[in-house]
N, CA and C atoms as a LAMMPS dump frame, in Angstrom:
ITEM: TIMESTEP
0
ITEM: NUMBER OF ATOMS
312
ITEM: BOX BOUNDS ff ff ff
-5.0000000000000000e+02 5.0000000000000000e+02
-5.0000000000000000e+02 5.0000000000000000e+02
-5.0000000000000000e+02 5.0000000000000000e+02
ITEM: ATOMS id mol type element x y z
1 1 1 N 0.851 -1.166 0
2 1 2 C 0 0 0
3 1 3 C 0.893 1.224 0
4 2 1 N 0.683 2.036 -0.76
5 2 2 C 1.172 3.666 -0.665
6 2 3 C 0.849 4.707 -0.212
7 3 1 N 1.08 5.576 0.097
8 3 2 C 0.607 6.972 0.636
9 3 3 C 0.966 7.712 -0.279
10 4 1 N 0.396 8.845 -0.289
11 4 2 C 1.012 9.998 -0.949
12 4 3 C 1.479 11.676 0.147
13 5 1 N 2.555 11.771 -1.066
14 5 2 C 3.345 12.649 0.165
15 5 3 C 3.095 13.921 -0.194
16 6 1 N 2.432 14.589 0.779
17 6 2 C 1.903 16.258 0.441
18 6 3 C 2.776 16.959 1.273
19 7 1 N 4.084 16.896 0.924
20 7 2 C 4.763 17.675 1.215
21 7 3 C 5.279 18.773 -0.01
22 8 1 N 4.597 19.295 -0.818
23 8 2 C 4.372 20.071 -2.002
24 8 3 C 4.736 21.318 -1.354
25 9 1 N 4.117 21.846 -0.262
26 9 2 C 3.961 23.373 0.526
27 9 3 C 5.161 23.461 0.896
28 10 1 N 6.152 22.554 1.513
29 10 2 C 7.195 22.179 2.523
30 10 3 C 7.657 21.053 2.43
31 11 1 N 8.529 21.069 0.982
32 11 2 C 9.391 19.819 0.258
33 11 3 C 10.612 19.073 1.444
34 12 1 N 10.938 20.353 2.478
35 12 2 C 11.991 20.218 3.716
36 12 3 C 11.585 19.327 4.603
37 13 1 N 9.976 19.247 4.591
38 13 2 C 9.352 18.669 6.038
39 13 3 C 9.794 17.93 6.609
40 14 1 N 10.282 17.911 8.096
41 14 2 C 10.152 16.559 8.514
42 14 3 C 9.286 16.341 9.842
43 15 1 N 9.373 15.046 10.318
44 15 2 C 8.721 15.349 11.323
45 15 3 C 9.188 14.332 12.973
46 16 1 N 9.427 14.714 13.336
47 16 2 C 10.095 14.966 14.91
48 16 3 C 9.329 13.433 15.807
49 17 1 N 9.533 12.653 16.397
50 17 2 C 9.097 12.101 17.188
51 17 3 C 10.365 11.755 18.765
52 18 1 N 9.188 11.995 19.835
53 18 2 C 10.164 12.688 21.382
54 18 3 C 9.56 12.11 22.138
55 19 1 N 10.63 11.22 22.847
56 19 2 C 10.101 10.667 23.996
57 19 3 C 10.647 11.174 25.419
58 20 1 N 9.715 11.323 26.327
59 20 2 C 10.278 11.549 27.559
60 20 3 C 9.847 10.717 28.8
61 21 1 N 10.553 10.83 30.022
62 21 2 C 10.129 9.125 30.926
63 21 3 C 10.273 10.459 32.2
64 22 1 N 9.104 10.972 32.768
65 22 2 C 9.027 11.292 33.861
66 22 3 C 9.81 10.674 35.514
67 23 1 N 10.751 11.665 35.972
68 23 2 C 10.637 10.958 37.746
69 23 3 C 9.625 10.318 38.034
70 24 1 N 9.86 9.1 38.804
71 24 2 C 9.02 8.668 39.481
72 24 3 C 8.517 10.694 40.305
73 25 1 N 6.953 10.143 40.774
74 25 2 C 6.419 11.238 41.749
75 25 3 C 6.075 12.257 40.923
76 26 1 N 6.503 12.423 39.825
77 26 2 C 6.995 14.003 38.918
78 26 3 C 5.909 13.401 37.668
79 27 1 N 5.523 12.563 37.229
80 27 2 C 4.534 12.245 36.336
81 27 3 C 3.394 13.895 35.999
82 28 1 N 2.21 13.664 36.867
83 28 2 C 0.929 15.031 37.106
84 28 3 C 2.157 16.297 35.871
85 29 1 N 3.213 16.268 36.84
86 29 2 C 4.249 17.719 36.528
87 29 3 C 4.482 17.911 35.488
88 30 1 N 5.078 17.119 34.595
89 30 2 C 5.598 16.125 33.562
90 30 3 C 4.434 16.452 32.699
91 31 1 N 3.265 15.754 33.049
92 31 2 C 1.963 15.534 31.891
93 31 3 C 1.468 17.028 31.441
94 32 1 N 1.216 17.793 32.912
95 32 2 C 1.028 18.757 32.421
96 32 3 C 2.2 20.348 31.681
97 33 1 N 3.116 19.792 31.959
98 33 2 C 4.223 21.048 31.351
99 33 3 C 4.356 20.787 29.679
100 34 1 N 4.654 19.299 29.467
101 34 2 C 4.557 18.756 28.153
102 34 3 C 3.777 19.093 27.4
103 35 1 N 2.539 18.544 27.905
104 35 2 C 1.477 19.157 26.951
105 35 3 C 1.256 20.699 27.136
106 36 1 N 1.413 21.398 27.932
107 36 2 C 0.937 22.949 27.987
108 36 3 C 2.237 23.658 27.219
109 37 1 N 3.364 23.097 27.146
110 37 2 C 4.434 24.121 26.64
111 37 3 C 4.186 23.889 25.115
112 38 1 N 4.297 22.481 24.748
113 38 2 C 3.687 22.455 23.28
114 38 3 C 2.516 23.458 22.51
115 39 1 N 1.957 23.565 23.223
116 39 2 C 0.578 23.767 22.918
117 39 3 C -0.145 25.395 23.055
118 40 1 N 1.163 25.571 23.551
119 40 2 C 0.813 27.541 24.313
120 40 3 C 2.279 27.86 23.654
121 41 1 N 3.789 27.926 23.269
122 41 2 C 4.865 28.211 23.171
123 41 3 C 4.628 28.599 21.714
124 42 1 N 5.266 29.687 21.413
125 42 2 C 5.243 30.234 19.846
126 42 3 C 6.325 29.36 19.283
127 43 1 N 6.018 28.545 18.058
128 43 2 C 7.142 27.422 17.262
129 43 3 C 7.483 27.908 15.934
130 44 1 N 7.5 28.881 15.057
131 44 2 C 7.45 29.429 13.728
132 44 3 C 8.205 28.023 13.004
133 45 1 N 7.436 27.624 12.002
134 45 2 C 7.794 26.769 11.606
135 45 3 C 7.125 25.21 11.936
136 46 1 N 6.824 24.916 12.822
137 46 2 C 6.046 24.081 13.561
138 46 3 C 4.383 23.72 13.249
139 47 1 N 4.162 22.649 12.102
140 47 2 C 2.793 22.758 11.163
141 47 3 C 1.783 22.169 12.099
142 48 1 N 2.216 21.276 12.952
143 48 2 C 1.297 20.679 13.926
144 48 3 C 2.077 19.306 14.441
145 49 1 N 1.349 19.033 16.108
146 49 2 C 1.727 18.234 16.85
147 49 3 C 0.67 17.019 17.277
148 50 1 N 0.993 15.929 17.915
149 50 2 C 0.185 14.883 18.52
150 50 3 C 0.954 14.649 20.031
151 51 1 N -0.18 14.834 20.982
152 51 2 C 1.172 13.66 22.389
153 51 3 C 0.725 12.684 22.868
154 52 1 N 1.189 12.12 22.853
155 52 2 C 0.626 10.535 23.825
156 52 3 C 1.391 10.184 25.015
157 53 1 N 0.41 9.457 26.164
158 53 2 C 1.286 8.819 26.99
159 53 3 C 1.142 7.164 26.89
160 54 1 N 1.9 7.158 26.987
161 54 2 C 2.172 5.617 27.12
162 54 3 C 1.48 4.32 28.012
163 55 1 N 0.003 4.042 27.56
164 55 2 C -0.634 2.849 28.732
165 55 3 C -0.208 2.39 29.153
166 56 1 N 0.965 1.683 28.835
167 56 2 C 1.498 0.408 30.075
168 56 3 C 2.897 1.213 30.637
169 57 1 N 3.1 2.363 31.092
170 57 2 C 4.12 3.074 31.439
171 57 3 C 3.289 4.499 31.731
172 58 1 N 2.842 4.862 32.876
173 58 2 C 2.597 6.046 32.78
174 58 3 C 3.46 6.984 33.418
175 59 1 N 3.728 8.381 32.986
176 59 2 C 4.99 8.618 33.189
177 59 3 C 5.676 8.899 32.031
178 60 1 N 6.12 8.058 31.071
179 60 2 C 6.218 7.918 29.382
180 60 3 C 5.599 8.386 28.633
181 61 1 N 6.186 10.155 27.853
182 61 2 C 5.261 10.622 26.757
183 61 3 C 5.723 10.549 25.575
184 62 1 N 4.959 10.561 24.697
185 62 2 C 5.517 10.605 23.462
186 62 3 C 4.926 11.715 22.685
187 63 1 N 5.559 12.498 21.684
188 63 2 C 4.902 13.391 20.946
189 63 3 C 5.447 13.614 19.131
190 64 1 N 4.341 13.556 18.503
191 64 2 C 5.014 13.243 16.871
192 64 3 C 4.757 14.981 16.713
193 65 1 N 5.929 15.421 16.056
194 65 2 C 5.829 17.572 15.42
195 65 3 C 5.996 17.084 14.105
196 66 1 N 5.151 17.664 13.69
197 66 2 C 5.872 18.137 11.944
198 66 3 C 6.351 19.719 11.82
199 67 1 N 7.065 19.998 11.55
200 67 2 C 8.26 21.376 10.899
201 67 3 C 8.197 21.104 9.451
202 68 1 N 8.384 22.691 8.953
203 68 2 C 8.747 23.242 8.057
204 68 3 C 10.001 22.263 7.824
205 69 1 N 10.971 22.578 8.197
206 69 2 C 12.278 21.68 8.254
207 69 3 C 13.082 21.67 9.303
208 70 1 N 13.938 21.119 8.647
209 70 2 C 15.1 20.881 10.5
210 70 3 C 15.157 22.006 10.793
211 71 1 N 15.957 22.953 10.146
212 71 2 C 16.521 24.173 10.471
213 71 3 C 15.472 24.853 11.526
214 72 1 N 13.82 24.914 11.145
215 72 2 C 13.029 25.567 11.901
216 72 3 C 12.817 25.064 13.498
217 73 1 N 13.293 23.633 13.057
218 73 2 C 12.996 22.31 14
219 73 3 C 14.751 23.067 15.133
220 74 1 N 15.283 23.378 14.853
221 74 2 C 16.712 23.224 15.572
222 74 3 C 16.832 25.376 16.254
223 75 1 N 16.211 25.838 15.348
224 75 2 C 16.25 27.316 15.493
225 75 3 C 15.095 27.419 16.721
226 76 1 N 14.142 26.259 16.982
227 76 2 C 13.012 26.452 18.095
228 76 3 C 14.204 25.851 19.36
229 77 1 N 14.606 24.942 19.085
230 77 2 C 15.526 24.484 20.113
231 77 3 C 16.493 25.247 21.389
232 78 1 N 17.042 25.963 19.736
233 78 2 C 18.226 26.94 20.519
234 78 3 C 17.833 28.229 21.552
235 79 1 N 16.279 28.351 20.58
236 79 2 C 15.825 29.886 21.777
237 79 3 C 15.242 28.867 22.886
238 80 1 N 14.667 27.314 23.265
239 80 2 C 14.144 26.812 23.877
240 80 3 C 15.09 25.859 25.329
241 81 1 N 16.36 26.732 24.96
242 81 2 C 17.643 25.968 25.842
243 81 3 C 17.359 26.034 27.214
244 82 1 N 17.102 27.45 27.677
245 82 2 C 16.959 27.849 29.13
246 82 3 C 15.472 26.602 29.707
247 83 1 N 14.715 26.808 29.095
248 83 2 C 13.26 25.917 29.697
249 83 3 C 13.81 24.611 29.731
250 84 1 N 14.282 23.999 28.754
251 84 2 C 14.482 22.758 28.789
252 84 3 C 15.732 21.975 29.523
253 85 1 N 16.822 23.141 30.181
254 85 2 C 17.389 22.548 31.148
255 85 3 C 16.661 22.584 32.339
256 86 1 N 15.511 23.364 32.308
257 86 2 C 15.249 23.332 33.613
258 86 3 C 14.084 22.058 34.019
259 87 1 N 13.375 21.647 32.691
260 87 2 C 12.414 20.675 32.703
261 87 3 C 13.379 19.415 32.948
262 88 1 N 14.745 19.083 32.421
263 88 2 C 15.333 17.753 32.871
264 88 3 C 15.85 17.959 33.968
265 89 1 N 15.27 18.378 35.34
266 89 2 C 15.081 18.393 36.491
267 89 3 C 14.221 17.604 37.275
268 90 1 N 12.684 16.924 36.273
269 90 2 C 11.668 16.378 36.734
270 90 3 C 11.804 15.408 35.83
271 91 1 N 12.652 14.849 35.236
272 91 2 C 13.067 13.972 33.849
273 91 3 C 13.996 12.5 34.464
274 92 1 N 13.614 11.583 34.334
275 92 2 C 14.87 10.431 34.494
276 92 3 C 16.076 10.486 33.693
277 93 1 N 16.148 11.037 32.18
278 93 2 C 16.69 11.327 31.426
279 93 3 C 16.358 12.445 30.258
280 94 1 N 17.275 13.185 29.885
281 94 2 C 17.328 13.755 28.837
282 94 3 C 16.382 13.414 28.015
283 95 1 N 15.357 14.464 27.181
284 95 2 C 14.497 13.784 26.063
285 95 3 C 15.176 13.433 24.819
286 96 1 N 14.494 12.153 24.188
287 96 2 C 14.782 11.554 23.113
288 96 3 C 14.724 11.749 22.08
289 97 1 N 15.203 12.358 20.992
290 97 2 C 14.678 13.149 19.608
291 97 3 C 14.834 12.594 18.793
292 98 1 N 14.16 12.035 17.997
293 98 2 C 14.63 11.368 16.018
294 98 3 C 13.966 12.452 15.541
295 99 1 N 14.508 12.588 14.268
296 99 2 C 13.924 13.641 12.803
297 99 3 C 14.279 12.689 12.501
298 100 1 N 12.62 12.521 11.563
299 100 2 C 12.78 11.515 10.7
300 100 3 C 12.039 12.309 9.393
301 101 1 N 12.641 11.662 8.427
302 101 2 C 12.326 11.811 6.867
303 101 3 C 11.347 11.018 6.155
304 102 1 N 10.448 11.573 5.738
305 102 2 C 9.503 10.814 4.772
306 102 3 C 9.933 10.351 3.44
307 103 1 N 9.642 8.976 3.441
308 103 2 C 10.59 8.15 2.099
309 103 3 C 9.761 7.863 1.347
310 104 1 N 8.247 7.631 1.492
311 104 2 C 7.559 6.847 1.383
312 104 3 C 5.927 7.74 1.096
């Protein structure tokens, strides 16, 4: 089966999938900063997001972004340095990032 790729608007696109694994205790904290910073934070470049947590792990989020392209994807990053050292404070680890490319 095939898809077709409407990336016509934004030939660069890619799109981002991020995992993060809450402290134990720090979950509530976690669920809600994740989803509220996504979702309220100005992203230029940033076409739209999904987050999930993880049923058999709660605690475990996941979230798929699509971007314009990396560059927009890496230019949100760099102004996003200060918040995000301070969020892997309530974090077991560092969040997980793939950019991945549509082949298909």
């Amino acid at each position: 089966m095939s898809t077709k790729n409407h990336n016509s608007n934004y030939p660069d696109r890619v799109t981002l999938f991020i995992e993060i694994h809450a402290k134990e205790g720090k979950e509530e904290i976690v669920r809600e900063v994740f989803t509220t910073t996504i979702a309220t934070s100005e992203k230029p470049g940033l076409l739209g997001y999904k987050i999930y947590e993880d049923s058999s792990d709660p605690g475990c989020f996941y979230s798929t972004q699509e971007w314009e392209n990396e560059e927009a994807f890496h230019a949100h990053m760099r102004a996003a340095k200060t918040g995000l050292n301070e969020a892997v404070n309530i974090l077991r680890e560092p969040p997980i990032t793939n950019i991945l490319r549509r082949i298909g």
